[in-house]
C-alpha positions in Angstrom: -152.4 13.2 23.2 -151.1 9.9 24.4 -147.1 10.4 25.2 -143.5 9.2 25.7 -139.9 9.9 25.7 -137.7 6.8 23.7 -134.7 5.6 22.3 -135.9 3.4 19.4 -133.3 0.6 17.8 -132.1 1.1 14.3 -133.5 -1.7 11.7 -131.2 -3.7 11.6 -131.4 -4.3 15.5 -135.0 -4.6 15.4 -134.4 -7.5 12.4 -131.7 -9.1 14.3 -134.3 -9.0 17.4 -137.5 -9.9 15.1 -135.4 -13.6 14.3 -134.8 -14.5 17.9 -138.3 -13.7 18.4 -139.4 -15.6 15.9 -138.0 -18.6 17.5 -139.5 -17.9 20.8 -142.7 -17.4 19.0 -142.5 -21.5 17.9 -142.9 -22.1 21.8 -145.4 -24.7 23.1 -148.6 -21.7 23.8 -146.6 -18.5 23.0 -149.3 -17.5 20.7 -152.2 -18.6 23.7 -151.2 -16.3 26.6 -149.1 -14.0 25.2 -149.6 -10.8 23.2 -146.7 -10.3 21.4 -145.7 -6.5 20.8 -145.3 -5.7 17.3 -141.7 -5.2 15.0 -142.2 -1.6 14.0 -143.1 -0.5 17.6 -140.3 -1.5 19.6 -139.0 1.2 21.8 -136.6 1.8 24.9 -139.6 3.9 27.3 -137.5 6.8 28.5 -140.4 8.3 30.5 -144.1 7.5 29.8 -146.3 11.0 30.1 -149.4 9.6 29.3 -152.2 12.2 28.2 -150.6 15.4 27.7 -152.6 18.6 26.7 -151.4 20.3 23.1 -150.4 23.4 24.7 -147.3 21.9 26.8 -146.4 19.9 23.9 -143.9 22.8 22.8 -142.9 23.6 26.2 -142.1 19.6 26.6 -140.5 19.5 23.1 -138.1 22.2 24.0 -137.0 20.7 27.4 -136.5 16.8 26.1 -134.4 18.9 22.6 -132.3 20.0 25.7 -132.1 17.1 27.2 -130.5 15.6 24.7 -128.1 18.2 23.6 -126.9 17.7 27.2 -126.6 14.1 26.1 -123.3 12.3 24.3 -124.3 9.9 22.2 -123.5 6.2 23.4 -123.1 2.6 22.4 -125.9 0.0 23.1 -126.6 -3.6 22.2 -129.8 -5.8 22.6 -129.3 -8.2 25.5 -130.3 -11.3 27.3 -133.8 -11.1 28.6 -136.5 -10.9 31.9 -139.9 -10.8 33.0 -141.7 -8.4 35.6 -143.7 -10.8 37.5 -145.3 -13.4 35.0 -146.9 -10.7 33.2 -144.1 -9.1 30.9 -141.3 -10.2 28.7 -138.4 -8.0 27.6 -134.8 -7.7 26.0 -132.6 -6.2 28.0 -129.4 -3.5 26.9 -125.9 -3.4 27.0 -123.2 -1.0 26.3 -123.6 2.5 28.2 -126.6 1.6 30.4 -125.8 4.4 32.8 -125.8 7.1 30.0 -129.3 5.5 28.8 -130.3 6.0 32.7 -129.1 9.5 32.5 -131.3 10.3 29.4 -134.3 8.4 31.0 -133.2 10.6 34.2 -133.5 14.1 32.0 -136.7 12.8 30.1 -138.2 12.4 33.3 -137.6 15.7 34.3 -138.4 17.6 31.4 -141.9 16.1 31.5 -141.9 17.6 35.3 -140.9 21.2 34.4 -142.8 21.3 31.5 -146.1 20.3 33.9 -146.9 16.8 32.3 -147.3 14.6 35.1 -145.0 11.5 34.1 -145.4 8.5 35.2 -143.2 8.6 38.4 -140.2 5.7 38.7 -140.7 3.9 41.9 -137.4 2.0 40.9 -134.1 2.6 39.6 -134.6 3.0 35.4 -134.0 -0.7 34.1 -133.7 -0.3 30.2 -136.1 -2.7 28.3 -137.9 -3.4 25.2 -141.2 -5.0 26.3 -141.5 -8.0 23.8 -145.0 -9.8 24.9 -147.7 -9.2 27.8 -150.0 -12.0 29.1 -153.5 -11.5 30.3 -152.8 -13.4 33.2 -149.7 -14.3 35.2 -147.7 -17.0 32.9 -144.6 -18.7 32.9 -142.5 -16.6 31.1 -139.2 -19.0 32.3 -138.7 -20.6 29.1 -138.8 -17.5 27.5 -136.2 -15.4 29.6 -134.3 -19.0 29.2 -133.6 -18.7 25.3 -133.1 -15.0 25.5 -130.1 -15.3 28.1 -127.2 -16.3 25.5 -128.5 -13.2 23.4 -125.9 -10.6 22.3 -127.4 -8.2 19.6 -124.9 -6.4 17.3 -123.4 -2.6 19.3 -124.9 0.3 17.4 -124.5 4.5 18.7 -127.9 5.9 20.0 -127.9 9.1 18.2 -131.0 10.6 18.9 -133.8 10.7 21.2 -137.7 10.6 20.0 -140.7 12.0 21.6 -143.4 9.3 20.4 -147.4 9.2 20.2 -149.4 6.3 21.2 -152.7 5.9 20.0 -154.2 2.9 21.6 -156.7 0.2 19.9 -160.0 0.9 19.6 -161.6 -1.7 17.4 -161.9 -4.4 19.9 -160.4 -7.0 17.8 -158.2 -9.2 19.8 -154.4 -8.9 19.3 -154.7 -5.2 17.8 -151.7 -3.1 18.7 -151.2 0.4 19.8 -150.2 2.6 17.0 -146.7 4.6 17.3 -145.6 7.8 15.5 -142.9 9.3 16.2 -143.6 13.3 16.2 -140.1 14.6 17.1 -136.3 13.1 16.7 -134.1 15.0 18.3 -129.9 14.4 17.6 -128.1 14.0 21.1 -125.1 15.4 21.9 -123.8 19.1 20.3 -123.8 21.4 23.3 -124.8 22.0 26.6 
């Protein structure tokens, strides 16, 4: 099964997010080159493991539930915006970012020890909740423009998820991936 690590925004973040998206949605083309990620997916990626065979599941499980008992939980907010390239648009986090680095840090290397071959970080973690992809490299600058005033509202990251991706496979243009979340897991309470 199809696998990552995430920290996933309460409701009322994602509601407070889904109206500023709506206004960059009224954008001359946003609906022609972009593919706009859908409301009840949106995720912080703490590691990305990709296909993962059932039997390290538990083994994986076990490390990430250490993970984040190692982890205190911390204050984050939704904020201002960027691009990779001209191919991605995301909301950007503020608050504890270096915590949120740690947890991506740990993720990561419970993936390794469990033997799930993550997706390696050739960069230092940058939390980010991908918003829209284009087909083809796009000018995202009006985009990352109205998202730079953007202060969402402080809320505690209590918990991290381990989530299952199941991607499209109806060929209809525009269909999303599908997201469960399998395990939440309460951070903080021991070492």
């Amino acid at each position: 099964m199809r696998l990552f690590a995430a920290v996933v925004p309460p409701e009322d973040v994602s509601a407070e997010l889904a109206s500023v998206v709506g206004g960059l949605r009224k954008l001359p083309g946003a609906d022609e080159g972009l593919r706009w990620t859908a409301r009840p997916g949106w995720h912080f990626t703490l590691a990305f493991y990709g296909e993962v065979d059932d039997e390290l599941v538990p083994d994986l499980s076990a490390r990430l539930e250490r993970s984040a008992r190692r982890t205190e939980p911390f204050p984050l907010s939704l904020r201002g915006g960027g691009r990779f390239g001209g191919r991605a648009l995301w909301v950007g986090a503020a608050g504890d970012v270096l915590t949120m680095r740690l947890l991506a840090e740990r993720a990561e290397a419970a993936g390794r020890k469990a033997g799930v071959s993550a997706e390696q970080q050739h960069h230092r973690y940058r939390a980010h909740l991908t918003l829209a992809r284009a087909r083809e490299s796009a000018d995202l600058s009006p985009y990352v423009s109205l998202l730079a005033d953007f202060t969402g509202r402080t809320w505690t990251v209590g918990e991290l998820c381990l989530i299952r991706s199941r991607l499209p496979r109806s060929g209809v243009p525009g269909e999303q991936p599908h997201y469960e979340t399998l395990t939440r897991w309460a951070l903080g309470a021991g070492a």
